[in-house]
C-alpha positions in Angstrom: -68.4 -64.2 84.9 -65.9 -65.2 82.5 -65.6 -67.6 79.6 -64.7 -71.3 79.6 -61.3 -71.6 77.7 -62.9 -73.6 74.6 -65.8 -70.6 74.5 -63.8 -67.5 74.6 -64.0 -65.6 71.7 -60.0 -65.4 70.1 -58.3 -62.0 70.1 -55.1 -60.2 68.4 -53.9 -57.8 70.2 -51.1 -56.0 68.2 -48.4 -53.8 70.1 -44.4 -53.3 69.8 -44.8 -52.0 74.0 -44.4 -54.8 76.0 -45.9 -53.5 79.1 -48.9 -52.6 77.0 -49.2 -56.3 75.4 -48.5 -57.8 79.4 -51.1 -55.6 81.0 -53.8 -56.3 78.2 -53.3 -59.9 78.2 -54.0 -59.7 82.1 -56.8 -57.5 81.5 -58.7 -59.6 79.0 -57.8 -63.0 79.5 -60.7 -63.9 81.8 -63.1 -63.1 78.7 -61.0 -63.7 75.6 -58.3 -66.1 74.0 -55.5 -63.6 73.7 -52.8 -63.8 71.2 -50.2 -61.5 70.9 -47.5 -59.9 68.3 -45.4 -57.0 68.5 -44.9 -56.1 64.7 -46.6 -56.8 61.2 -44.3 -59.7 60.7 -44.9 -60.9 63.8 -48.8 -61.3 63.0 -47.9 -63.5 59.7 -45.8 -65.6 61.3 -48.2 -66.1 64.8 -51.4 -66.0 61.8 -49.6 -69.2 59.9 -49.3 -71.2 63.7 -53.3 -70.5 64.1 -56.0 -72.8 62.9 -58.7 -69.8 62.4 -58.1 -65.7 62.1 -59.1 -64.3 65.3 -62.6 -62.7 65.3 -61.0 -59.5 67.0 -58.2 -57.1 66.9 -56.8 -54.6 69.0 -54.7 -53.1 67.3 -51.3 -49.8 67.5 -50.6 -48.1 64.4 -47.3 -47.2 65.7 -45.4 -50.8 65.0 -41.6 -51.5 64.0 -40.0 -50.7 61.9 -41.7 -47.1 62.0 -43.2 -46.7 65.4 -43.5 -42.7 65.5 -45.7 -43.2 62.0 -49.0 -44.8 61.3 -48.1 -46.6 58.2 -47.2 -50.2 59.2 -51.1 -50.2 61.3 -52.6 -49.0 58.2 -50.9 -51.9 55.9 -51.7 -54.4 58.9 -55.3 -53.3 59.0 -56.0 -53.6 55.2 -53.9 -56.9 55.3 -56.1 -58.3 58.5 -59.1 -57.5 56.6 -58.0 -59.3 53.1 -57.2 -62.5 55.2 -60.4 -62.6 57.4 -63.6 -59.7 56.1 -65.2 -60.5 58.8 -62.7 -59.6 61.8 -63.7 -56.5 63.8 -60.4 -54.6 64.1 -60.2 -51.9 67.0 -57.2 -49.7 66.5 -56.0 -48.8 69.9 -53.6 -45.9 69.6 -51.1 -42.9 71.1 -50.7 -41.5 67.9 -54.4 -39.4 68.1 -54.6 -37.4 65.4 -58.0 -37.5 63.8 -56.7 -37.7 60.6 -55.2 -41.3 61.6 -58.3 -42.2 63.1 -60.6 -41.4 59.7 -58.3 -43.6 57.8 -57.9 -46.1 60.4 -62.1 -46.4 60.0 -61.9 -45.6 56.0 -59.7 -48.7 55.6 -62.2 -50.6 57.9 -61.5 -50.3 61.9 -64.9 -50.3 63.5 -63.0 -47.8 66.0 -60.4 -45.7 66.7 -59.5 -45.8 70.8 -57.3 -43.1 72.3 -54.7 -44.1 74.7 -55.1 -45.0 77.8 -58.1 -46.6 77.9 -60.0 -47.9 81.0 -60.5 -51.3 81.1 -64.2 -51.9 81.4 -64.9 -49.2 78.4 -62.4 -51.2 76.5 -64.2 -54.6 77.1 -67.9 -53.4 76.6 -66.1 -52.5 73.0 -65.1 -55.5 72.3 -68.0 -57.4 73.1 -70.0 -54.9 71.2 -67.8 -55.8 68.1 -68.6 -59.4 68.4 -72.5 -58.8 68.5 -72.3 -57.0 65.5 -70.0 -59.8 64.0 -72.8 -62.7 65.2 -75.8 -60.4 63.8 -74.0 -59.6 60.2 -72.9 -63.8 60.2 -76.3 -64.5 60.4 -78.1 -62.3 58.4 -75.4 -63.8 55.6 -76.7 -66.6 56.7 -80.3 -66.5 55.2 -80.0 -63.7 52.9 -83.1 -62.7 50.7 -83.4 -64.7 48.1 -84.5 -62.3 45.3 -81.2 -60.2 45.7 -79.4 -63.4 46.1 -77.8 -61.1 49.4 -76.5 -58.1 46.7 -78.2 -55.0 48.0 -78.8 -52.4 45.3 -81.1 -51.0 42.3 -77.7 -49.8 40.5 -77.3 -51.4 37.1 -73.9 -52.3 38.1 -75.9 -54.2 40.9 -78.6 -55.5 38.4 -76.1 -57.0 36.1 -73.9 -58.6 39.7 -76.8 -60.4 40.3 -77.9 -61.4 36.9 -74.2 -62.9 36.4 -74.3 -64.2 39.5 -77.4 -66.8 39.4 -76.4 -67.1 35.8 -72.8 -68.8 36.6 -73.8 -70.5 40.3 -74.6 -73.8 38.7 -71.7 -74.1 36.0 -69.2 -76.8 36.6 -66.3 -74.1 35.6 -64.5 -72.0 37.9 -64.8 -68.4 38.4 -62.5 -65.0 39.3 -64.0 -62.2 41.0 -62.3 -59.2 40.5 -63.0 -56.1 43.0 -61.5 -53.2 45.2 -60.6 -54.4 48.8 -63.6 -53.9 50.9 -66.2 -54.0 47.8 -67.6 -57.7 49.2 -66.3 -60.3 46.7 -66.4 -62.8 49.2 -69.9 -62.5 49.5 -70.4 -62.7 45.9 -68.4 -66.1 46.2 -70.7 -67.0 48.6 -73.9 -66.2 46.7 -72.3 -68.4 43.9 -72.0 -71.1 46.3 -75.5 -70.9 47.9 -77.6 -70.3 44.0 -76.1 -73.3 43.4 -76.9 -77.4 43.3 -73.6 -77.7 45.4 -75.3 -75.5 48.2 -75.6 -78.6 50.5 -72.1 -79.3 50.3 -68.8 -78.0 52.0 -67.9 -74.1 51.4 -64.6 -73.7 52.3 -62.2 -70.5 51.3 -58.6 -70.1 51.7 -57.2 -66.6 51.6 -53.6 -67.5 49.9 -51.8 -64.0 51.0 -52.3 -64.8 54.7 -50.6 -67.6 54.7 -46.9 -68.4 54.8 -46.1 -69.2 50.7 -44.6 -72.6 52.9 -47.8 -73.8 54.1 -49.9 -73.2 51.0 -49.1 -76.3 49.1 -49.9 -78.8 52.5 -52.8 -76.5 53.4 -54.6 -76.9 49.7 -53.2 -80.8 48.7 -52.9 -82.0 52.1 -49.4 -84.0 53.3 -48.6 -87.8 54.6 -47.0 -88.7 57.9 -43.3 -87.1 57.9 -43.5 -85.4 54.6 -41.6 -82.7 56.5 -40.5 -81.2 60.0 -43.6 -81.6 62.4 -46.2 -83.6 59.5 -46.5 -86.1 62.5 -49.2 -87.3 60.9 -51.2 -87.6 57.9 -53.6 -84.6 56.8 -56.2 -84.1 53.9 -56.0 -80.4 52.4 -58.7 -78.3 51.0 -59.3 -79.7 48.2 -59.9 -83.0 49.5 -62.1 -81.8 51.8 -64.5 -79.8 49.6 -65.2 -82.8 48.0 -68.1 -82.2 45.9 -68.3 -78.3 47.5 -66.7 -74.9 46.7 -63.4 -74.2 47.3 -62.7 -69.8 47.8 -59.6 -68.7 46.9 -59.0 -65.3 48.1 -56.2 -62.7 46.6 -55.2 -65.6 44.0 -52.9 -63.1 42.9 -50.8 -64.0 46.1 -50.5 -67.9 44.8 -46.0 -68.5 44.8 -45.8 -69.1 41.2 -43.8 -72.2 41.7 -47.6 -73.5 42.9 -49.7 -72.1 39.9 -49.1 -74.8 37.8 -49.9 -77.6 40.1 -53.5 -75.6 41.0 -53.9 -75.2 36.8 -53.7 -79.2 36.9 -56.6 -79.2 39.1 -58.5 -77.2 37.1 -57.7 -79.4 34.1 -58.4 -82.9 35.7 -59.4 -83.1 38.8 -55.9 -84.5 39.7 -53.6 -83.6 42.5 -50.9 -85.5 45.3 -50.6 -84.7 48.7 -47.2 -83.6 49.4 -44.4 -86.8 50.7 -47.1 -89.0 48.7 -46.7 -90.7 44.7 -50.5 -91.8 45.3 -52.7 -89.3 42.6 -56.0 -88.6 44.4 -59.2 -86.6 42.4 -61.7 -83.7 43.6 -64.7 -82.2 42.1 -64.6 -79.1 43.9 -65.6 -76.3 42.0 -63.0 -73.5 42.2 -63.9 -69.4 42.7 -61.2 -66.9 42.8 -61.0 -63.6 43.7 -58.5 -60.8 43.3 -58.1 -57.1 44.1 -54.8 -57.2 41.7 -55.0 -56.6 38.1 -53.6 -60.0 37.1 -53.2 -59.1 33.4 -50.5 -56.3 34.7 -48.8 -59.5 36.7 -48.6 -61.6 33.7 -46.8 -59.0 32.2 -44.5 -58.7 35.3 -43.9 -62.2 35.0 -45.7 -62.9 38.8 -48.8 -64.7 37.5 -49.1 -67.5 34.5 -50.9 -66.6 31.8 -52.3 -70.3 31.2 -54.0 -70.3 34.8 -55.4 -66.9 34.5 -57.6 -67.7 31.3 -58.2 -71.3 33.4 -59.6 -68.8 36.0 -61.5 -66.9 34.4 -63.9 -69.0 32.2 -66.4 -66.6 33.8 -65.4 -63.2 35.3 -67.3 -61.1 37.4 -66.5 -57.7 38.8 -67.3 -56.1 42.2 -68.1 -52.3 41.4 -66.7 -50.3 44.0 -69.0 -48.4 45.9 -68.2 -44.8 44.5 -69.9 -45.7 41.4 -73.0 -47.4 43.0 -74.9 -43.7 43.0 -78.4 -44.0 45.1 -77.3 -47.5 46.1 -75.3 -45.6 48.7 -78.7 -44.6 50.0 -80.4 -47.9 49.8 -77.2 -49.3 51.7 -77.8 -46.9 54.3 -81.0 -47.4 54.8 -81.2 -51.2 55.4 -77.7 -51.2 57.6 -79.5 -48.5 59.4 -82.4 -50.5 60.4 -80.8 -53.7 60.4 -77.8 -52.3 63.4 -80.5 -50.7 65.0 -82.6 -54.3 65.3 -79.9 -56.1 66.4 -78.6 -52.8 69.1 -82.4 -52.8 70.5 -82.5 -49.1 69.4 -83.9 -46.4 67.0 -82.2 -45.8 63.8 -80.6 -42.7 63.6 -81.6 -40.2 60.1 -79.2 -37.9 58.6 -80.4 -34.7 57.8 -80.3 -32.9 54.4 -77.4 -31.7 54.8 -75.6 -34.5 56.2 -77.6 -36.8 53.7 -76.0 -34.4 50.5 -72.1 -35.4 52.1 -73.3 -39.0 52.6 -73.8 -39.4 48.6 -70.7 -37.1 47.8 -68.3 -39.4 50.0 -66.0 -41.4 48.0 -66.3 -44.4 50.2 -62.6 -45.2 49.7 -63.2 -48.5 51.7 -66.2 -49.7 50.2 -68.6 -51.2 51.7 -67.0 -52.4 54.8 -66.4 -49.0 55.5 -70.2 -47.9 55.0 -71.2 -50.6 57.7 -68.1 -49.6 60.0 -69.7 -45.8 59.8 -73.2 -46.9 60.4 -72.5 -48.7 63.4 -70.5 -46.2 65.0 -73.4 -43.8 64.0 -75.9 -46.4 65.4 -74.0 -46.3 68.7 -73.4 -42.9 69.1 -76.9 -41.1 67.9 -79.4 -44.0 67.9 -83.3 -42.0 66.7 -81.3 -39.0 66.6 -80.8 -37.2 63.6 -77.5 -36.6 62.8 -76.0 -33.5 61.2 -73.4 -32.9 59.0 -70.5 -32.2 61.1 -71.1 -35.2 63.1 -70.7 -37.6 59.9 -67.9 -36.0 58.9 -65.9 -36.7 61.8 -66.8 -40.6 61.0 -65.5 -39.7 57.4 -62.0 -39.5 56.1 -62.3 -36.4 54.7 -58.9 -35.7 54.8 -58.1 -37.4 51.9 -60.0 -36.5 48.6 -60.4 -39.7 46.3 -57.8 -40.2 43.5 -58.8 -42.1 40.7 -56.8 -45.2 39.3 -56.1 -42.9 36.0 -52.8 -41.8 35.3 -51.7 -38.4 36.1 -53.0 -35.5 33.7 -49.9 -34.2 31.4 -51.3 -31.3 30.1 -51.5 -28.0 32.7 -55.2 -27.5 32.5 -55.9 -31.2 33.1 -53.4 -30.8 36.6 -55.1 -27.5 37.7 -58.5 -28.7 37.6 -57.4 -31.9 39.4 -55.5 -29.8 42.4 -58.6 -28.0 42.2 -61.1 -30.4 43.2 -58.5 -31.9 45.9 -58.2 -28.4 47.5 -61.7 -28.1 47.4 -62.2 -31.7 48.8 -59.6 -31.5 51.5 -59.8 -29.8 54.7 -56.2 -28.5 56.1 -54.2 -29.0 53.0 -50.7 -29.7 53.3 -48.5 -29.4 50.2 -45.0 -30.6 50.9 -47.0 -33.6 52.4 -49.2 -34.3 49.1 -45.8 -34.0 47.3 -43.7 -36.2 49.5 -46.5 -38.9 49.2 -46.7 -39.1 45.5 -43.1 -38.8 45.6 -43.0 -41.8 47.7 -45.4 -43.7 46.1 -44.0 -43.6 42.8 -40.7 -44.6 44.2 -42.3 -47.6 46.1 -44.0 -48.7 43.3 -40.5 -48.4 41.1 -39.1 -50.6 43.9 -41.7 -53.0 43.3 -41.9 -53.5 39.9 -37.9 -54.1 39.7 -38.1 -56.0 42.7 -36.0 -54.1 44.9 -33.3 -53.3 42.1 -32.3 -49.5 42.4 -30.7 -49.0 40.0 -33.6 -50.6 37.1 -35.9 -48.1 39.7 -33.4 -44.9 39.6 -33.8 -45.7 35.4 -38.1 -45.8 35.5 -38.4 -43.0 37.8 -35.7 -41.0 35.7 -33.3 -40.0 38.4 -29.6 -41.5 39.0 -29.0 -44.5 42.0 -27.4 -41.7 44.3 -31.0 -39.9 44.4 -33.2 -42.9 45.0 -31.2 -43.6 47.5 -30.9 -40.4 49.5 -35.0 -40.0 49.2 -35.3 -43.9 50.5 -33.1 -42.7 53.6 -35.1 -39.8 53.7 -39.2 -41.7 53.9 -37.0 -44.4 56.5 -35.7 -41.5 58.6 -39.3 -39.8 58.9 
């Protein structure tokens, strides 16, 4: 039987093939709320149009304007993720290689689904997704008090938590500042719940998924025709967390024309709904958080310095996961249990050996990606044991971790870093390590001179007529 319109559970489905896009819409329509986009544009612009993130994605990782290459499905799966942790995303895919589908999951897709796929085994997916979604919402729910929902005997963790209850009840905001993936929304929420505003509104905004229009109207709120389609008037989220929390997500992300109005929030209280003179007053408290390092965009002219230290009266930081040692362990072992419970099965164990890979794994998406790999580990081998060779292929061992450190000058440094990536990586591919740092370097040239080639030919030390033939080269791939 299928869902009632206002019950169906709301689903992205993210395709340049329209045949593909008609025929799933058909298919899934009698259980699900299907929206549709053909590109990673496409799913800003339908995102900004949308009340609330779909729980669920299905989505290519061939899209426009590089459809034979996975790239634009890996940015639009780190960028679903950073405007909604919680979404399942299911990458549905022609391009099969299982090096796409271990960094697919690494970056957090619960599952990588070959094309075609029958209908029915694509459905009991999906509504496996959103049981896992319902359990993991409500065990965030009522979290354990004494770990105030931080799992982990790490120092790093000890000193999370300790900072945690220590700043929930200060009036003053707070930045958390933390890999994608390494849960500093639930930190934000922790601050929230510790705290004497726990009865009151919790609401977060996640400022990069949103068009850089819509923030100011979506935060201040607007009056009756204070532009195109403002057909009436509409508090904003500051109004509305009255005596709450307000989350601002990837701050970083704020349009700087908008970071000083937010900085006189933070000073007074005060703010105006855009069309309106009227000056209206909220007590929320603000917490930001960040993935960015803002100090490098305050340099870079992207970020105001004033706001920043506004920010961060109290800072906390999100360790990433590869530095969490045995908590790796103690993660798996409660995720194991807990997936398990809510499946109606048997954990699964890993043996030694696999156990040994488990704590050398980077974890390169934190720890969304450790509860996308237990689940998938849950489904598969529930109270089986499970051996090495059939975690790695849940891994994304194809790409050894590189640290955010800059590259070794010296020729023993370089050796012993190849080193450890041959060692690390399983069918090594030169020219492809090389044209990837090439390219990388050269995006992030492009980047910091905002799109200037020939300030980018000058920091990479090559002339204009380079850059550009190697650009036409990565587009032409």
């Amino acid at each position: 039987m299928g869902l009632t319109k206002d019950s169906k559970p709301s689903l992205l489905v993210v395709d340049d093939d329209p045949l593909i896009t008609d025929t799933l819409s058909f298919v899934l329509q009698k259980d699900f709320a299907v929206h549709v986009a053909e590109s990673r544009s496409g799913v800003k612009d339908l995102l900004a149009r949308l009340d609330a993130a779909p729980k669920l994605a299905l989505v290519d990782l061939g899209l426009p304007p590089t459809p034979h290459r996975p790239d634009e499905g890996f940015k639009l799966i780190s960028e679903l993720l950073g405007l909604s942790p919680g979404m399942k995303i299911l990458v549905l895919s022609g391009q099969n290689d299982e090096s796409n589908a271990r960094h697919a999951r690494a970056l957090g897709a619960i599952e990588f689904i070959p094309k075609p796929c029958e209908p029915e085994q694509l459905k009991s997916l999906l509504f496996n997704a959103l049981m896992v979604q319902d359990a993991e919402r409500s065990a965030e729910a009522a979290p354990a008090q004494d770990n105030c929902g931080l799992i982990g005997d790490s120092f790093p963790m000890d000193k999370l938590r300790s900072q945690t209850r220590q700043y929930a009840d200060a009036p003053f905001p707070v930045l958390i500042e933390g890999e994608s993936g390494s849960g500093k929304e639930l930190v934000a929420a922790s601050l929230h719940r510790l705290s004497r505003r726990a009865q009151r509104p919790f609401l977060a905004l996640n400022c990069a998924a949103i068009s850089p229009t819509l923030v100011e109207p979506t935060l201040f709120g607007y009056s009756k025709g204070a532009f195109t389609g403002a057909a009436s008037a509409r508090s904003g989220y500051f109004e509305d967390a009255r005596d709450g929390t307000l989350f601002l997500d990837e701050i970083g992300e704020l349009p700087i024309e908008l970071q000083a109005k937010l900085l006189r929030v933070l000073e007074n209280g005060e703010f105006q709904r855009v069309g309106e003179t009227q000056t209206r007053v909220s007590n929320a408290r603000v917490i930001a958080a960040t993935n960015r390092d803002l100090r490098r965009e305050i340099k870079a002219g992207r970020f105001r310095g004033d706001l920043y230290h506004r920010l961060s009266v109290f800072a906390l930081g999100v360790p990433p996961l590869r530095e969490l040692g045995d908590d790796r362990v103690t993660l798996l072992d409660h995720y194991r249990r807990f997936y398990a419970k809510e499946a109606g099965t048997e954990p699964f164990e890993l043996d030694r050996q696999a156990l040994q890979a488990w704590q050398d794994y980077h974890f390169p998406g934190n720890v969304r990606e450790l509860r996308n790999i237990v689940i998938r580990l849950t489904t598969k081998h529930s109270g089986r044991k499970v051996n090495r060779e059939q975690l790695e292929a849940e891994l994304d061992t194809d790409l050894a971790y590189q640290p955010d450190i800059p590259m070794p000058n010296d020729a023993r440094a370089l050796q012993e870093m190849a080193r450890k990536q041959l060692q690390a990586q399983k069918n090594f591919d030169l020219d492809h390590i090389l044209k990837q740092w090439e390219q990388s370097y050269v995006e992030a040239a492009l980047n910091m001179t905002h799109g200037n080639l020939s300030q980018a030919a000058k920091l990479l030390g090559i002339n204009r007529t380079t850059l550009y033939s190697r650009m036409q080269t990565y587009s032409n791939d």
